[in-house]
Structure formats: C-alpha cells, structure tokens
N, C-alpha and C positions, 0 to 999 in steps of 0.2 A: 175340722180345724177352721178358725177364723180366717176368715178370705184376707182380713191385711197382713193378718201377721203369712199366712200362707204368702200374697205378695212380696210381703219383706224376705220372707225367707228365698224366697226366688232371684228376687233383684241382688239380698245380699250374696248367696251361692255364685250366681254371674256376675258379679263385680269379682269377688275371690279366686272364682276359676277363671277370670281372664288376667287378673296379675300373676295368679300361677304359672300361666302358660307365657305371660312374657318374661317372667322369670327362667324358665324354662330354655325358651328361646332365648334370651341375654346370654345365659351360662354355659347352655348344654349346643343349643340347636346353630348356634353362628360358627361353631365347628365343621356341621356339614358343607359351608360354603367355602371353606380353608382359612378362616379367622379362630387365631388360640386368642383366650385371654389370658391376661396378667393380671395380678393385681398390683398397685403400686407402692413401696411399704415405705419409702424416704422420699424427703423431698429435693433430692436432687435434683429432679428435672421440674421444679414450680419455676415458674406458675400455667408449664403447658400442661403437663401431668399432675394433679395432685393426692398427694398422701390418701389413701381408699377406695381411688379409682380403679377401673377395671379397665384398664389398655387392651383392645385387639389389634394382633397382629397378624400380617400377611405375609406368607412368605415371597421373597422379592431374588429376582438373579442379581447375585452379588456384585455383579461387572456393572448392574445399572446406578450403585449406589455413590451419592458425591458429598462432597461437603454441605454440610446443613440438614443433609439427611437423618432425621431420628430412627436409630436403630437399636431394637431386642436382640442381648448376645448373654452366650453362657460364661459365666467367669469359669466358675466349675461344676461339677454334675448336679450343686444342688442352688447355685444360685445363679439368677437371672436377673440383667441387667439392663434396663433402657437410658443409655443417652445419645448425645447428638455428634453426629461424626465432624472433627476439623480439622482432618487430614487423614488423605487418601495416599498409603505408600504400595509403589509394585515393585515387587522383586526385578530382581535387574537380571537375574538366567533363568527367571521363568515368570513370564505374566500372566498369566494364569492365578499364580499367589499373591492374595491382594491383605494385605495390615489397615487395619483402620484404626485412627486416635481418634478417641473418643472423650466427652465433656459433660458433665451435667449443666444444665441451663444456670443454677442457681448454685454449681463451683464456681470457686476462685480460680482455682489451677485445674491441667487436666489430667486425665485420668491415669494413673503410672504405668500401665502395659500397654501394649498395642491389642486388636483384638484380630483373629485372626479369621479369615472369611469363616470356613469351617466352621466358626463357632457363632453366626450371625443368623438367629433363628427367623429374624424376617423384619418387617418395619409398621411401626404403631400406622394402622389406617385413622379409629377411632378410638375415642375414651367417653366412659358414662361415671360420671360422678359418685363415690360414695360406692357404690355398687361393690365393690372390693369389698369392702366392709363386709357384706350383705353372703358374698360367696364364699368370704373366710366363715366367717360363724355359721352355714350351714354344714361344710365341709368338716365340721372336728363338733364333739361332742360338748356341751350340751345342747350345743346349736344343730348337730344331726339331730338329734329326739325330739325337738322341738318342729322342727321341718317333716317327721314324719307323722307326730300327731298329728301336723295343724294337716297335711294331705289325710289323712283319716276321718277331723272332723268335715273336712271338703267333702270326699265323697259320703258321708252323713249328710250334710247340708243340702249337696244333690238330688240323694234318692229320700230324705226323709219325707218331704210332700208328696211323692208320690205313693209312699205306705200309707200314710193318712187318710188319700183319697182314697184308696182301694177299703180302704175299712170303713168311710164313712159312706160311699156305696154300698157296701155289704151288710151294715147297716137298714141302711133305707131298703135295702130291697128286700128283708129280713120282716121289715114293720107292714110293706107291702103286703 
C-alpha cells in the first residue's frame, strides 16, 4: 500500500476513533461518575439551556436546594423537566416534605404545580451544546444503523493497514 495514503489512513482512523470515544464518554461513560444526561427539547429554560443540548445532571440532597437553583424533576414517568426553583415551601407537620415552585428562564408565569422533592432527580451541573441532537439521532433508528456502520467502517479503518502490511511482507519475502 502507498505510505501516504497508508499515513492518511492512520491519522484518519485516530482522528475517528478519538471522537468515538469522546462521544462515548459524553453519552455513555459521565454516568460512571453519577452525571445522567438530558436532552433539552423546549426552550423554556434559554438562554441558559438551549434547545439540543445535553444537560448533566447530579444528583443533589434535596434539603441543600434554594431559590435560583436549576433543578431536573419528573412531571410524570415519561416526562422530564429542567427549570429554575423560586420558592422553597416546607410542610408545616413535617419538614422533611419540601415543594418547590418552579419557572422557566424564558416563561412569563410559573410553572402551575409544585414539585414535590421525591420527584427531583438532581441539578444541571453542565451543558454541551447541540449534543442532544447528536444522542437523539443515534438512540432511534435510522440514526442507530448509521452509528453501527460507521463503528464497523472504524474498526475496518483500524485493522485494515495492518492486513495490507502483512501481505505486502509476504509478498516481499515470497520474491526473496
């Protein structure tokens, strides 16, 4: 094989295989550290969070949380909510039960339930721009099929110089 194109093939495989793997670690691997992502689908909370971002969140003791605090809570089992708390209520025969009102950045009014701790999965540390996008379309089809070729053509990209070398040694020591 051609040494540049051999070269390019090299340099582009490690370019490929290191956005892989920060992809990887964005999506998959900031988990092991106890950050979920979100993705962000309204723009309620612009212009801190925007529409395609990937919010991580931590989980946080609920007693630590105050006004101005942006917090991730479940409406219901399938929908997930970030906005920012502006008002803290404790039950009066038991403090322990903490209500938080909650607002989007970019509402008028706020938000019309209380939320209630139990239901507050933890608080936006970081956000990566767009990246939402990026995790929806691999997660749901045609966007899985596409993310397991292109890992397929990867490890092709990988090992394929090294088949070439081995045969064009075998080769040479053939003509030997």
């Amino acid at each position: 094989m051609n040494r540049t194109l051999k070269k390019i093939c090299s340099w582009g495989s490690g370019v490929l295989v290191a956005l892989v793997v920060l992809l990887a670690v964005a999506l998959v691997g900031v988990r092991l550290i106890g950050l979920q992502p979100y993705m962000v689908l309204s723009g309620s909370m612009e212009p801190t969070y925007h529409v395609g971002s990937l919010v991580y969140v931590k989980d946080v003791d609920y007693k630590e949380l105050t006004v101005g605090d942006p917090i991730t809570y479940l409406i219901n089992e399938d929908t997930v909510v970030t906005h920012r708390i502006i008002e803290v209520l404790v039950d009066e025969n038991d403090p322990d039960v903490i209500r938080y009102f909650t607002k989007g950045d970019a509402n008028e009014s706020p938000d019309g339930e209380s939320v209630h701790y139990r239901n507050v999965l933890g608080k936006p540390v970081f956000t990566i721009p767009y990246l939402g996008y990026v995790s929806n379309y691999i997660q749901h089809p045609p966007g899985m099929y596409v993310a397991i070729s292109a890992g397929a053509i990867l490890i092709l990209l990988v090992f394929l110089p090294d088949l070439f070398e081995k045969d064009e040694k075998k080769k040479k020591s053939d003509e030997a």
